[in-house]
Residue frames relative to the residue before (quaternion, step in Angstrom):
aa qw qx qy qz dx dy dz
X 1.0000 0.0000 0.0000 0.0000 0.00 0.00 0.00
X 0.4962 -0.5629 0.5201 0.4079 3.87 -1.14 0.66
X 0.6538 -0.3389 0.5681 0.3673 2.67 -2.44 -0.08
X 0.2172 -0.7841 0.4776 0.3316 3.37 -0.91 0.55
X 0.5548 0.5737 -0.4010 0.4496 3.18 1.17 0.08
X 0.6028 0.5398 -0.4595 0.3662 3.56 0.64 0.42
X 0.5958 0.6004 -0.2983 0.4422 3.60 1.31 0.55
X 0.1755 -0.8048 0.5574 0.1038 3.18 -0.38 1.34
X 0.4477 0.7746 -0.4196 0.1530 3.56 0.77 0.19
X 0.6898 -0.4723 0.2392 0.4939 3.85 -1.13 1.20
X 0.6596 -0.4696 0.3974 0.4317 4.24 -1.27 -0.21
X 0.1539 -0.8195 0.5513 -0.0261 3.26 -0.34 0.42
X 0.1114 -0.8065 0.5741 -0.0870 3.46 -0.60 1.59
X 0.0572 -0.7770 0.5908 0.2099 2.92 -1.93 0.00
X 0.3713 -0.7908 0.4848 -0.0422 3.20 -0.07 1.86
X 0.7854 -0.1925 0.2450 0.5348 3.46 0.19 -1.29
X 0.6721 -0.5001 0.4332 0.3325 3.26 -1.82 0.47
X 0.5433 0.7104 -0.2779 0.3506 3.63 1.22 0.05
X 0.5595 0.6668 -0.1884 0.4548 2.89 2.24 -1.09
X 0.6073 0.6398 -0.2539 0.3967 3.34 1.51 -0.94
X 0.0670 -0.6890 0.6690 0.2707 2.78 -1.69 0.38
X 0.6394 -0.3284 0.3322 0.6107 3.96 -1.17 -0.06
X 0.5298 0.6979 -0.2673 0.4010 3.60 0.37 -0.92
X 0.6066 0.4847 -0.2556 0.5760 3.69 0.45 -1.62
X 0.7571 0.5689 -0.1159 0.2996 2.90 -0.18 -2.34
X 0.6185 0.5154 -0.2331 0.5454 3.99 1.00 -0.73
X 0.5144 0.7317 -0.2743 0.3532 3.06 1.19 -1.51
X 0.8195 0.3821 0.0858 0.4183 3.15 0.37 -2.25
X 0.5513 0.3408 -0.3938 0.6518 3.72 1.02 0.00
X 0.6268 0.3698 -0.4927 0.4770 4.12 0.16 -0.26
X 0.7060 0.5964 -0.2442 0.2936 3.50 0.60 -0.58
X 0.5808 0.4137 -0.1549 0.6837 3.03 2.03 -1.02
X 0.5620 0.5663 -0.4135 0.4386 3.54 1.05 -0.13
X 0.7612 0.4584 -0.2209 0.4021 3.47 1.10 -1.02
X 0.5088 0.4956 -0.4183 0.5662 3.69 1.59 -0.71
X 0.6450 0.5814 -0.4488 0.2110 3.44 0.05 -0.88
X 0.5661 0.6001 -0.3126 0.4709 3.66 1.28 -0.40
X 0.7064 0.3180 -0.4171 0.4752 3.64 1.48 -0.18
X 0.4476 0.6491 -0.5199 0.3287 3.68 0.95 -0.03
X 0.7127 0.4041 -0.2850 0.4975 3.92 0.87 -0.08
X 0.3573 0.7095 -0.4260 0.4330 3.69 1.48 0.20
X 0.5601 -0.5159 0.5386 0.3606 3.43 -1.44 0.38
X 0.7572 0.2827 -0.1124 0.5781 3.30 0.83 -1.42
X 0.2985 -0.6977 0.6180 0.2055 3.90 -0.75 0.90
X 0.8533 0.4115 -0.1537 0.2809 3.24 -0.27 -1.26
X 0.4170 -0.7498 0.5079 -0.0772 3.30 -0.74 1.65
X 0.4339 -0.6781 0.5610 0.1928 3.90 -0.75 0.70
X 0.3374 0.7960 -0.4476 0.2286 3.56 1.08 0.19
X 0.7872 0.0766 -0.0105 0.6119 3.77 0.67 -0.86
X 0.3566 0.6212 -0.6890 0.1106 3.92 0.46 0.97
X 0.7491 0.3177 -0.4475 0.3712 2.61 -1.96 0.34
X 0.6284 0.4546 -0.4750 0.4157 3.64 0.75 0.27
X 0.4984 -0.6148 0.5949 0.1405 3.42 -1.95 0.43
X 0.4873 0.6864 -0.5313 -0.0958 3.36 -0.78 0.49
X 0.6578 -0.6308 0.3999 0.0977 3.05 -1.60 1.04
X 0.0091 0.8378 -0.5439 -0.0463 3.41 -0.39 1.02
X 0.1442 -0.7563 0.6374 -0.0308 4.15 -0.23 1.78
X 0.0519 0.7467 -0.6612 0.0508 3.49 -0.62 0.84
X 0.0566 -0.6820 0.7233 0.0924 3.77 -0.87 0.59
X 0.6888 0.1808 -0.3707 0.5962 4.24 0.25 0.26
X 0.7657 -0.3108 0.4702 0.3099 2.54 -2.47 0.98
X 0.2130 0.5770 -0.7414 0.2683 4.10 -1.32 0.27
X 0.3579 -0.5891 0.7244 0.0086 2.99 -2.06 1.91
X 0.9207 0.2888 0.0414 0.2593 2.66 0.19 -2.06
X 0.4899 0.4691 -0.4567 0.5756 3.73 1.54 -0.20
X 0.6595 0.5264 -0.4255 0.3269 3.73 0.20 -1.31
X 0.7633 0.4363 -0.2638 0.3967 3.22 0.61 -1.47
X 0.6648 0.5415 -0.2422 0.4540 3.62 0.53 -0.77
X 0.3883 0.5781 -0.3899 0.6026 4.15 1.65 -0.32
X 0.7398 0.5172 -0.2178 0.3712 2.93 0.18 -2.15
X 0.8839 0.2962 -0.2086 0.2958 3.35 0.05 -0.93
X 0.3949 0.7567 -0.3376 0.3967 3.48 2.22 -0.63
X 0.8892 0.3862 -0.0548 0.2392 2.90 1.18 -1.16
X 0.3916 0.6447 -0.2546 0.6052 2.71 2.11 0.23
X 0.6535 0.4635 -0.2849 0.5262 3.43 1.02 -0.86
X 0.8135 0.2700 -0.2652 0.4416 3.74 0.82 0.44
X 0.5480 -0.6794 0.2750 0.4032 2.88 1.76 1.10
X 0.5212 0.5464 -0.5954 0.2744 3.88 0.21 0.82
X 0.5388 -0.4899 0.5302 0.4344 3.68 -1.01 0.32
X 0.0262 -0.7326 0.6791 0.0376 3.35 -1.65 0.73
X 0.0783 0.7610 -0.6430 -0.0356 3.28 -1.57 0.72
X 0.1933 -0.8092 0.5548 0.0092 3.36 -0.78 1.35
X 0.4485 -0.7371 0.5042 0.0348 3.01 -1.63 1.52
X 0.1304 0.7891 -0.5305 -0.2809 3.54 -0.69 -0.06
X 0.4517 -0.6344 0.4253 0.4611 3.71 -0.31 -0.46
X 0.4871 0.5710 -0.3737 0.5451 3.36 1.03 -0.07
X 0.8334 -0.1069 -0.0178 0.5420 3.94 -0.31 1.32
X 0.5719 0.3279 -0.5782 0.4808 3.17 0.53 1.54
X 0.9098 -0.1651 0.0792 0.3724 3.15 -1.93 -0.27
X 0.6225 0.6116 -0.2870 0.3950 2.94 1.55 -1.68
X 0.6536 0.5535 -0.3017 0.4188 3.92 0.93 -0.13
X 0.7656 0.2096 -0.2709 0.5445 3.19 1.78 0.35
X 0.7434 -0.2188 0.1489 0.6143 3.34 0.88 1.19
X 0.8153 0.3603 -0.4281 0.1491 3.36 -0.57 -0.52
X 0.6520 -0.6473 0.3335 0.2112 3.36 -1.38 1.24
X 0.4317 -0.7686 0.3038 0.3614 3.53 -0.81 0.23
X 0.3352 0.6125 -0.5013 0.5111 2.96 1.49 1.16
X 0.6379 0.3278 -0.3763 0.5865 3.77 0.31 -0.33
X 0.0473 0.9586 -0.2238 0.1696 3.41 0.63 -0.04
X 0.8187 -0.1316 0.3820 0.4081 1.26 -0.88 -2.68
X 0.3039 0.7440 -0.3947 0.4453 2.95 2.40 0.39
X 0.7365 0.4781 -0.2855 0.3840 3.30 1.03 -1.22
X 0.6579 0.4000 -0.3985 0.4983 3.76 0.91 -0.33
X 0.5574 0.5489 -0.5566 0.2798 3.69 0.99 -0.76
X 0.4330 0.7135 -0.4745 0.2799 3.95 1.37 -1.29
X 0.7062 0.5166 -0.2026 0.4398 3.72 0.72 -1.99
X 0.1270 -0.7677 0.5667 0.2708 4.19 0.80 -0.40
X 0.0514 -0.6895 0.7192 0.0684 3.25 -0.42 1.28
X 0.6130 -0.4833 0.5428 0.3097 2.97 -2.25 0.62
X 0.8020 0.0802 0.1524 0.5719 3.91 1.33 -1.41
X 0.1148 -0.7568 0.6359 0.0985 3.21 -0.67 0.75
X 0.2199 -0.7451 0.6144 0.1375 3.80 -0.87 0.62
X 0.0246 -0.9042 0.4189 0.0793 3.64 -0.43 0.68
X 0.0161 0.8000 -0.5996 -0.0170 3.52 -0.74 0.46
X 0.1450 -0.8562 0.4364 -0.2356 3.44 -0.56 1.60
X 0.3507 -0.7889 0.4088 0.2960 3.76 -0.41 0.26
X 0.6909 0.3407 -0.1746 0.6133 3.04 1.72 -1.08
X 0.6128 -0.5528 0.4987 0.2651 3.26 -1.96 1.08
X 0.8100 0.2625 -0.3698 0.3719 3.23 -1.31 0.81
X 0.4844 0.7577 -0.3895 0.1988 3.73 1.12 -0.62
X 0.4764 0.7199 -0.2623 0.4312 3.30 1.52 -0.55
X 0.7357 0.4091 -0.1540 0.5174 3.34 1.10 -1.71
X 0.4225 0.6818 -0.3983 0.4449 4.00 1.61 -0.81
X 0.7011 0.4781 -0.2715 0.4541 3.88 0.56 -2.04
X 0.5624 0.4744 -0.4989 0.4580 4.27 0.81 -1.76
X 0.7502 0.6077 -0.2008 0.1659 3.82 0.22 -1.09
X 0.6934 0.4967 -0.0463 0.5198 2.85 1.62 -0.96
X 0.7501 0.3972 0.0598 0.5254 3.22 1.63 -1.06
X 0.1325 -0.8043 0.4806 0.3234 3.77 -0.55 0.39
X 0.2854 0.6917 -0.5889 0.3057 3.72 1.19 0.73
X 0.4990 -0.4557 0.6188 0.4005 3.71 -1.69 0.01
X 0.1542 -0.7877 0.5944 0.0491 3.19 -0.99 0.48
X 0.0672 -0.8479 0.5257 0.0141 3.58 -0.89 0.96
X 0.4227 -0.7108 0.5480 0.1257 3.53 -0.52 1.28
X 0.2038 -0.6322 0.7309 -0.1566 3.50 -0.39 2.32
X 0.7590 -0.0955 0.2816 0.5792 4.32 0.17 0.24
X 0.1555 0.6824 -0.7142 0.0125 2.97 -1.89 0.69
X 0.7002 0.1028 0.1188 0.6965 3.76 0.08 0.37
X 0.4513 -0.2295 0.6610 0.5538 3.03 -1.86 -1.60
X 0.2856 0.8118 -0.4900 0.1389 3.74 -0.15 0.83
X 0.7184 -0.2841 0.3510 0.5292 2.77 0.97 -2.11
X 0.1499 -0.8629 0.4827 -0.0008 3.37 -0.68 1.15
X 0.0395 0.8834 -0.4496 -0.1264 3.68 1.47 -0.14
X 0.7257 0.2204 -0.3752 0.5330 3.94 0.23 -0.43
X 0.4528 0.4518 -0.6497 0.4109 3.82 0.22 0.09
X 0.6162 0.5795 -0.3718 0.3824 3.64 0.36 -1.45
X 0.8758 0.2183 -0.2346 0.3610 3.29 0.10 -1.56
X 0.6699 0.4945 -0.4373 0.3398 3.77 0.87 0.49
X 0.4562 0.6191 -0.4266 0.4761 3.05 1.57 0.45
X 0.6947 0.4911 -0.2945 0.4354 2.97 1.09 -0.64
X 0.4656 0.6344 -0.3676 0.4956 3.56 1.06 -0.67
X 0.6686 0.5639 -0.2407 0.4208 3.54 0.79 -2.13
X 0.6260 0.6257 -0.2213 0.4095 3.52 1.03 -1.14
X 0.8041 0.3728 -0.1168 0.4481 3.06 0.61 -1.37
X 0.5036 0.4593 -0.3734 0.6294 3.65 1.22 -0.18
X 0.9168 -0.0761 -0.3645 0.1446 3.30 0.09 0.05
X 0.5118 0.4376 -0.5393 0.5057 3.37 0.83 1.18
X 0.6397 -0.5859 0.3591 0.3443 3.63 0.49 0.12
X 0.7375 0.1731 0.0587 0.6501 3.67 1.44 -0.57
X 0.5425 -0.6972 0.4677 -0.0292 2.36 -2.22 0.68
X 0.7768 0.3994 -0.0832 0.4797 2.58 0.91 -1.55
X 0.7691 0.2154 -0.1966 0.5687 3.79 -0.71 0.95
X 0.2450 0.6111 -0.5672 0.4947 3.67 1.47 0.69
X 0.3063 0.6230 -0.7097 -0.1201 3.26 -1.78 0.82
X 0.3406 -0.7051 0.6202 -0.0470 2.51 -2.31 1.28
X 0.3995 -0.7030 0.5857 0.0554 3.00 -1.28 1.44
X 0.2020 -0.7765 0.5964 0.0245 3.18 -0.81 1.63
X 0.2174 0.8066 -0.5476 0.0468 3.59 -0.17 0.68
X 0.6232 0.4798 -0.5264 0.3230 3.41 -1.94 1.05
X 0.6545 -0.4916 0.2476 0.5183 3.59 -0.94 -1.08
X 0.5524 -0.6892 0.4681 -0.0285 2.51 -1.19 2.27
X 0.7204 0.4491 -0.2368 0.4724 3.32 0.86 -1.68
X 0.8723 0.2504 -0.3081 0.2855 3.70 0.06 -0.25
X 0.1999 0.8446 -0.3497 0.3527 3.07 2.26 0.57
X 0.0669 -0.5680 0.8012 0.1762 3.80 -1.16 0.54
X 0.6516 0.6284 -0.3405 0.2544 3.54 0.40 -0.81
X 0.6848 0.5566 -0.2459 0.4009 3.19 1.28 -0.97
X 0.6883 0.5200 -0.2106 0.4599 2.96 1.51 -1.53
X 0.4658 0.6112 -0.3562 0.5316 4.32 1.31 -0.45
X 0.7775 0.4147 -0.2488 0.4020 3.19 0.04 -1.70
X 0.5764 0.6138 -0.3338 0.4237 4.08 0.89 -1.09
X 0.6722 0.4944 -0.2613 0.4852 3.20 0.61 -1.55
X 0.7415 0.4498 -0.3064 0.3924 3.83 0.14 -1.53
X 0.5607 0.6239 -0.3024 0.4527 4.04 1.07 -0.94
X 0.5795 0.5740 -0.2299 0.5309 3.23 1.16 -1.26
X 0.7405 0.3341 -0.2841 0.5093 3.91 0.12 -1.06
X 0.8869 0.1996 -0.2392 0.3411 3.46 0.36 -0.53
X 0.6692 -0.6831 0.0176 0.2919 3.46 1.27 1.58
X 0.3854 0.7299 -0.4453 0.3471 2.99 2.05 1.15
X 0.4501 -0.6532 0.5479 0.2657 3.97 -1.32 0.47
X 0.0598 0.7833 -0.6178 0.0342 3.63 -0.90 0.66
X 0.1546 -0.6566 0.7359 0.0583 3.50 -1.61 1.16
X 0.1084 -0.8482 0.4797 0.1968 3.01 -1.64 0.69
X 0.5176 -0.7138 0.4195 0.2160 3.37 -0.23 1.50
X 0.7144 0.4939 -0.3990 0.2940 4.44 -1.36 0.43
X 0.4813 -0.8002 0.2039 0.2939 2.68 -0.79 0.74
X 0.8615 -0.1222 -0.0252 0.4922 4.07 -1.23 0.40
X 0.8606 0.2256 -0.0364 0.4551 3.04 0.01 -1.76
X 0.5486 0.4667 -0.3826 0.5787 3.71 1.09 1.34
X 0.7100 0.2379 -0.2277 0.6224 4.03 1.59 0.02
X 0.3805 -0.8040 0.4478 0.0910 2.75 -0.26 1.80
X 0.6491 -0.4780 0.3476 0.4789 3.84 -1.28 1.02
X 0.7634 0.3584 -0.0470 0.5353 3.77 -1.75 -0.53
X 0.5261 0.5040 -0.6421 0.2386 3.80 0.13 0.06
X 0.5051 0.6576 -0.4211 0.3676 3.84 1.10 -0.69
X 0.6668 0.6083 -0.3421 0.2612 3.56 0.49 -0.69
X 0.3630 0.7193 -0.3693 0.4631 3.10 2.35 -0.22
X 0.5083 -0.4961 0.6048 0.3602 3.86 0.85 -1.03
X 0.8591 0.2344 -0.3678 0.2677 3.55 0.66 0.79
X 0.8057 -0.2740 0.2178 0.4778 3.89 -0.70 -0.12
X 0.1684 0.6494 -0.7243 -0.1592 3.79 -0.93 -0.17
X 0.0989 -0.7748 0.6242 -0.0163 3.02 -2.01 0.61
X 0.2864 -0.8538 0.4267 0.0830 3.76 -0.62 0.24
X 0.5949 0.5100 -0.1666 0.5986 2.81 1.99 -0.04
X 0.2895 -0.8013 0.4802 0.2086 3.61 -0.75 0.84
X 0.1690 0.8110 -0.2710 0.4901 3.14 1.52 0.82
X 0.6786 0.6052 -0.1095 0.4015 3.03 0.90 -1.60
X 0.6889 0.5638 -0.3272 0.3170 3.47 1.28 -0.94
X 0.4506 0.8287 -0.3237 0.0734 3.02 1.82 -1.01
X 0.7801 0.3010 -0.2101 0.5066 3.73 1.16 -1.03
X 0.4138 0.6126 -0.6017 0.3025 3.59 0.90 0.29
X 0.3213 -0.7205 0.5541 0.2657 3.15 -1.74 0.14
X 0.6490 0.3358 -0.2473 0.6363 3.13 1.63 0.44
X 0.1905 -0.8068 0.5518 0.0915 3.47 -0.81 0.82
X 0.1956 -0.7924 0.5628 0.1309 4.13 0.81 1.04
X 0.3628 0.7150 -0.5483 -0.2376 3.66 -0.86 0.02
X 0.4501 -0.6598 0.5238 0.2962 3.58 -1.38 0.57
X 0.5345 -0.6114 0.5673 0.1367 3.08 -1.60 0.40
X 0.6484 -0.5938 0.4509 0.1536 3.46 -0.85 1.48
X 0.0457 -0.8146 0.5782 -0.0098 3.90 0.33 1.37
X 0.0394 -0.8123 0.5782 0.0653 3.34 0.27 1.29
X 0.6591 0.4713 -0.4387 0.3886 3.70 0.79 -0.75
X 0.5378 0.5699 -0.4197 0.4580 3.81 1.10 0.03
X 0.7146 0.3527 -0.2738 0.5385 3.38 0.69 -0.62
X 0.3313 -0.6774 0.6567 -0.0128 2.93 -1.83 1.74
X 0.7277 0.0397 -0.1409 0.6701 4.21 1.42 0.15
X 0.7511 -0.5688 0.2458 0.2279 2.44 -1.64 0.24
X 0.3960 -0.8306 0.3594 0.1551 3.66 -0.25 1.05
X 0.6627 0.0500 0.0249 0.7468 3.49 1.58 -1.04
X 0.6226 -0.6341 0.3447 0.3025 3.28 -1.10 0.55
X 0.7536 -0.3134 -0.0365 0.5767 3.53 1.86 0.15
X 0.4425 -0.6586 0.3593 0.4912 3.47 -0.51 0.64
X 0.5099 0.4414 -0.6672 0.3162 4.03 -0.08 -0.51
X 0.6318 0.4305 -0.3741 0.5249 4.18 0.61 -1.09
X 0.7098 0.4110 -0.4292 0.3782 4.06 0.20 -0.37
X 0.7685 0.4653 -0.2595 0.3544 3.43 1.06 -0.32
X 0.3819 0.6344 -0.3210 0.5905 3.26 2.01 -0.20
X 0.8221 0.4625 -0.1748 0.2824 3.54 0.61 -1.10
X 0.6537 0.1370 0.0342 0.7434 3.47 1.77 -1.52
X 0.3124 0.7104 -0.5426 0.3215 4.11 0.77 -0.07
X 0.0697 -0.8301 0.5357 0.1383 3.47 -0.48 0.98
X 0.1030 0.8315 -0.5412 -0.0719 3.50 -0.39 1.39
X 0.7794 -0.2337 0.2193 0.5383 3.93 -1.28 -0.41
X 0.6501 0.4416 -0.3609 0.5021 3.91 0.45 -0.41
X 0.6023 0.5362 -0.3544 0.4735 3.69 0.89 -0.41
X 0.8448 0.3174 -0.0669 0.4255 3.58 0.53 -1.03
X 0.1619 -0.8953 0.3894 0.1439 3.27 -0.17 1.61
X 0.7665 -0.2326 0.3049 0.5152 3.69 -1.13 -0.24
X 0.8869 -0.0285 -0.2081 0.4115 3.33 -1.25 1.11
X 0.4067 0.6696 -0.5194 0.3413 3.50 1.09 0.50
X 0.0278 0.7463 -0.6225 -0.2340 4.09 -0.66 -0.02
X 0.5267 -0.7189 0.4413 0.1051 2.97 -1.54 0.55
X 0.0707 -0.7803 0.6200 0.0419 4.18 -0.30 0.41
X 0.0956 -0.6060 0.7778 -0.1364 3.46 -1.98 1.05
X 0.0483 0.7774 -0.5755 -0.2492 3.24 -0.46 0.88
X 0.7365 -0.4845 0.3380 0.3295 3.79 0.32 1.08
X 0.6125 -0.2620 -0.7456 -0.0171 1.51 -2.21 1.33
X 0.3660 -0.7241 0.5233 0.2607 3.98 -1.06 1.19
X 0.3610 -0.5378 0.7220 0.2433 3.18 -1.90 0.64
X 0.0171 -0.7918 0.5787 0.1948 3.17 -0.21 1.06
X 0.6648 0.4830 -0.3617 0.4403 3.66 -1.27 0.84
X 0.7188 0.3793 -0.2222 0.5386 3.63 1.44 -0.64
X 0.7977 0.0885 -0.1493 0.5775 3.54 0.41 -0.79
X 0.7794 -0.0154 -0.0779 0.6215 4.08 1.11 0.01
X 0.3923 -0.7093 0.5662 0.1499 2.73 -1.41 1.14
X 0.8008 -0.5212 0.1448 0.2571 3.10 -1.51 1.26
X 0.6683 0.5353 -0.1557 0.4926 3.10 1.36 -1.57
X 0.8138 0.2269 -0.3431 0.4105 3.21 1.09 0.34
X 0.4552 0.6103 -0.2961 0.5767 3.28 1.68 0.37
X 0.7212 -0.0234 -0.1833 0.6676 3.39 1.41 0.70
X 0.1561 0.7421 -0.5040 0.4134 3.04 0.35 1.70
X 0.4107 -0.6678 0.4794 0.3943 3.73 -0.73 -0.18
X 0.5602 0.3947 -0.5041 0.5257 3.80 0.81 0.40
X 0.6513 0.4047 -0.4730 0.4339 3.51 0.10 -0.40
X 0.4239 -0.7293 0.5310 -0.0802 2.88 -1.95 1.59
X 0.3094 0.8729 -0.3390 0.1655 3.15 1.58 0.14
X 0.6430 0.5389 -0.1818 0.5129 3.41 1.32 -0.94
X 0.5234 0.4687 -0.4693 0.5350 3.74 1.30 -1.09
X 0.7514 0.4566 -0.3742 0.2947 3.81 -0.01 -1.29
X 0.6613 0.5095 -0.3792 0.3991 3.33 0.82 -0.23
X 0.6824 0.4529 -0.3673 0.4409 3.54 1.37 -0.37
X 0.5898 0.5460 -0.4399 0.4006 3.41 1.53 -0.82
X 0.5031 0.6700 -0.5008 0.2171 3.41 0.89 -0.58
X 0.7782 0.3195 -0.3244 0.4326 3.40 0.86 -1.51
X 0.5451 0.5911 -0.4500 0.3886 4.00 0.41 -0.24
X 0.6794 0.5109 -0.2845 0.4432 3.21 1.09 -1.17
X 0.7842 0.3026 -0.2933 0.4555 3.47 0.59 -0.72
X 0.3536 0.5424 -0.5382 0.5396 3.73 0.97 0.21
X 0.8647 0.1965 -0.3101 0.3429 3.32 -0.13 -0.32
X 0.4348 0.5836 -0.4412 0.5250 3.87 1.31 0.35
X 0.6206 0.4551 -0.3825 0.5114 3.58 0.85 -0.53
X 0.7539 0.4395 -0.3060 0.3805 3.54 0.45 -1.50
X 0.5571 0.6899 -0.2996 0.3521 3.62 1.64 -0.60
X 0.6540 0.4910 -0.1678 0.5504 3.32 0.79 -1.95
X 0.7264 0.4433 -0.3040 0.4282 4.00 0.82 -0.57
X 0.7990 0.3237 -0.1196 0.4925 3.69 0.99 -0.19
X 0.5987 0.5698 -0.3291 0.4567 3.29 1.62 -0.43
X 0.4958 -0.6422 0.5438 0.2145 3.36 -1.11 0.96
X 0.0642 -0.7032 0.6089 0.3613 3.97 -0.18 -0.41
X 0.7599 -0.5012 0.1786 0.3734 2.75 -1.90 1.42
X 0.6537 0.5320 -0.3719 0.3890 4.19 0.75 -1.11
X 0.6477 0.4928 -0.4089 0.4128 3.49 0.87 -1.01
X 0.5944 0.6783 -0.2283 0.3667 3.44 0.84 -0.78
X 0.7107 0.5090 -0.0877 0.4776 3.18 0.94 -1.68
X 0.4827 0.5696 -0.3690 0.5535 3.88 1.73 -1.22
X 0.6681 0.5802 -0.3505 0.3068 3.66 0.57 -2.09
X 0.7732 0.5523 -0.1188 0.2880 3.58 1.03 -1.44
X 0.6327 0.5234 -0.2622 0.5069 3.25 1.64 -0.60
X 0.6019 0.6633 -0.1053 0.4320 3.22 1.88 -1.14
């Protein structure tokens, strides 16, 4: 791998699965394909990003993105400091514009964000001359959840393209659903989502994939995706109760046929949206996603820090 400090190229973010191209997206699973060979090393930790800073600002609760930032980034030798909003400033008023004035002061190399509200990600690229990577916004966007599912995916069936995957549960307050569609799309996979009405939000089809209401629907996927019941998102009632939501879309062993595998990107209700016996099964992938997570995002950092974007490139080429 280069020096990353031998690019002079413009900041370079990652905001949303929209930003991608198939290209990018390849990019970053070969990349997480190759780190992954040091996660089994005596020594982990690689000289790839010393002397860099990144910055980890989380305003929601998060195990497994925070931790897995945190630790991506240690494993390529950059300094890290993580934020929470809980006991900081942000507990006495101050906006995430002062913020992000106050970390811009510190020049990170990367800020990692997690955020309740949509767009805040793009507020910090603006405010700041760090790269910035979108860890959640809202129900907006989740891009490295997306792309380690996909990674997860592709490790274990060998491919992508002509993969289908059966999104099932609550769609409507999903970033996950709405990343993971989009990224399947670029890299020539087919996706239905599976729950019932007033959980699949109108216009979500225009994304390029399936809706259903029937739990039925999963039968020909070769992935079965399920989401987790965002009850603290929800301000009414969405189904008329979950013992009746889990009878209805509850994925249990009688639901999931031979060679199908199963994905959660965490944290599971087990018993509400999957049952145990299959939430610790051998199809379920729940554990791979948690490792692609950190390989995967080692290499979103090492990416966003060495990648040219496609214009800077394209200027470099005419030049």
């Amino acid at each position: 791998m280069s020096d990353p400090r031998a690019t002079t190229a413009p900041r370079r973010h990652l905001l949303s699965v929209a930003d991608l191209t198939r290209d990018d997206v390849e990019r970053v699973l070969d990349t997480a394909s190759s780190l992954a060979a040091s996660i089994d090393r005596e020594v982990k930790k690689l000289p790839t990003l010393r002397g860099r800073t990144v910055v980890n600002l989380f305003y929601e609760s998060s195990t497994r993105t925070l931790a897995s930032f945190e630790l991506a980034a240690k494993r390529l030798s950059a300094d890290t400091m993580s934020i929470r909003s809980a006991g900081s400033s942000v507990d006495k008023g101050e906006s995430l514009k002062d913020t992000a004035l106050t970390l811009a002061a510190y020049d990170p190399d990367v800020i990692v964000m997690r955020h309740p509200s949509i767009g805040a990600p793009q507020l910090v690229a603006r405010l700041t001359d760090a790269h910035v990577v979108n860890a959640g916004d809202g129900k907006h966007q989740h891009p490295t959840q997306a792309l380690l599912d996909l990674y997860a995916i592709r490790e274990a069936l060998g491919r992508l393209d002509g993969v289908r995957v059966a999104i099932v549960g609550d769609v409507l307050h999903s970033r996950v659903a709405r990343s993971l569609v989009q990224a399947l799309t670029l890299v020539g996979g087919e996706t239905v989502l599976v729950g019932p009405p007033t959980l699949v939000p109108r216009g979500i089809g225009g994304l390029g994939c399936e809706i259903s209401h029937r739990i039925s629907a999963i039968g020909d996927a070769d992935v079965v995706y399920v989401l987790r019941m965002q009850r603290e998102r929800m301000g009414e009632a969405f189904v008329p109760s979950l013992r009746e939501y889990t009878a209805l879309y509850g994925i249990t062993p009688a639901r999931v046929r031979a060679g199908q595998v199963v994905m959660h990107p965490g944290p599971m209700n087990r018993g509400i949206e999957i049952d145990p016996r299959v939430a610790d099964s051998e199809q379920a992938l729940v554990t791979d996603q948690v490792r692609a997570g950190l390989v995967v995002r080692m290499a979103v950092l090492y990416d966003v820090l060495t990648v040219a974007p496609v214009e800077a490139r394209e200027r470099a080429e005419v030049a």
